[in-house]
C-alpha positions in Angstrom: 0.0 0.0 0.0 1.7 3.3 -0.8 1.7 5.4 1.8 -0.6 8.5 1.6 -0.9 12.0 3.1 -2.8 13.0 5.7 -6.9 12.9 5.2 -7.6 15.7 6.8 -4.2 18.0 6.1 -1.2 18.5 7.6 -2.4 18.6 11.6 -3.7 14.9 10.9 -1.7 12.0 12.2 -1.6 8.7 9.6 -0.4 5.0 10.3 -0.3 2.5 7.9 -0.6 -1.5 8.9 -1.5 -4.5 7.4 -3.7 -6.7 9.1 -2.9 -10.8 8.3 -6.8 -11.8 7.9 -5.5 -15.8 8.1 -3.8 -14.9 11.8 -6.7 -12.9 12.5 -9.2 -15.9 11.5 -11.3 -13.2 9.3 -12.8 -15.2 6.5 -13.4 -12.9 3.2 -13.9 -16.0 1.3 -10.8 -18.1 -0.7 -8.8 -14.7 -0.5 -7.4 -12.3 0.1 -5.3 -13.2 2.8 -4.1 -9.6 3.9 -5.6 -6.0 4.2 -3.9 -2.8 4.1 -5.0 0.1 6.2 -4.6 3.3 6.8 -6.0 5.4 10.0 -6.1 9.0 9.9 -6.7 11.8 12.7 -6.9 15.3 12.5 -6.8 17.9 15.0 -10.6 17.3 15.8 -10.2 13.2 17.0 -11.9 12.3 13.6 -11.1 8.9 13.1 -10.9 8.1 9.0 -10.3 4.0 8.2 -9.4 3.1 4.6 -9.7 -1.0 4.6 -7.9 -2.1 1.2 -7.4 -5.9 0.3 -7.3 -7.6 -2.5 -10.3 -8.5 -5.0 -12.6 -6.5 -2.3 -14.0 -3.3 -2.5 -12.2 -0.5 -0.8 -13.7 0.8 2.3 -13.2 4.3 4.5 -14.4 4.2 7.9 -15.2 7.4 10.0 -15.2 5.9 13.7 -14.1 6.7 16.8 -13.2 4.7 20.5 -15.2 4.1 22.6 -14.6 1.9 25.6 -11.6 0.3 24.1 -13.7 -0.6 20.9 -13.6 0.9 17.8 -17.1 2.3 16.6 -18.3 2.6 13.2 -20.2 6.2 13.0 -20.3 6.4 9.0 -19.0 3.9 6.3 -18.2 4.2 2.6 -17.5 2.3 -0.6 -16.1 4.2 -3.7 -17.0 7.3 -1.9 -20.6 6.8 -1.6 -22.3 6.2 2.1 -23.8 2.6 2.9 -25.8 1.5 5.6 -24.7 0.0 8.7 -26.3 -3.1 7.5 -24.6 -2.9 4.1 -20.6 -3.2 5.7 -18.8 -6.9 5.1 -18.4 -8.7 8.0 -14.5 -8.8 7.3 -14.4 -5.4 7.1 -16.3 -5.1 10.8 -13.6 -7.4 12.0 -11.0 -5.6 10.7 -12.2 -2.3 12.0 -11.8 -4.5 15.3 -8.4 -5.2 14.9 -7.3 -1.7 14.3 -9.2 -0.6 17.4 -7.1 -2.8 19.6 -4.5 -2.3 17.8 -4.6 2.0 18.2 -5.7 0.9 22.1 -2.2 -0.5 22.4 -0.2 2.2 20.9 -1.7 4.5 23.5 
């Protein structure tokens, strides 16, 4: 994944991580087996997720912690919004792994 600039300029911190779905036991079907990610947050605490894995759609995230978890507030695909109800399962479960990972860092 290449890394990218900040989402939300140049006040915004950025890490990049790849999450190993196989280690994780997230299923997103015969593959892929890994998904980049990139977590954004500006000056504000908005959290921005960008889920990228191979032959799945791309997905950003706009969460936030709460009680050690990582919430969902707002989800996209290709830019457009989806519903709650809309969002993979992998791609719940990945937004899980990045909230304990970002718990850990603190």
């Amino acid at each position: 994944m290449a890394s990218k600039p900040p989402v939300y300029g140049s006040s915004a911190r950025t890490e990049e991580f790849t999450v190993d779905l196989v280690g994780e036991g997230i299923q997103t079907g015969p593959c892929p087996y890994s998904a980049g990610v990139v977590v954004s947050v500006d000056a504000n605490h908005t959290l921005r997720v960008e889920v990228e894995a191979a032959n799945e759609l791309n997905w950003e995230l706009d969460a936030r912690i709460v009680d050690g978890s990582l919430e969902i507030v707002r989800a996209f695909n290709d830019g457009d919004g989806v519903p709650d109800d809309v969002i993979p399962n992998w791609v719940e479960r990945v937004a899980g792994v990045v909230g304990e990972r970002l718990e850990g860092d603190r």
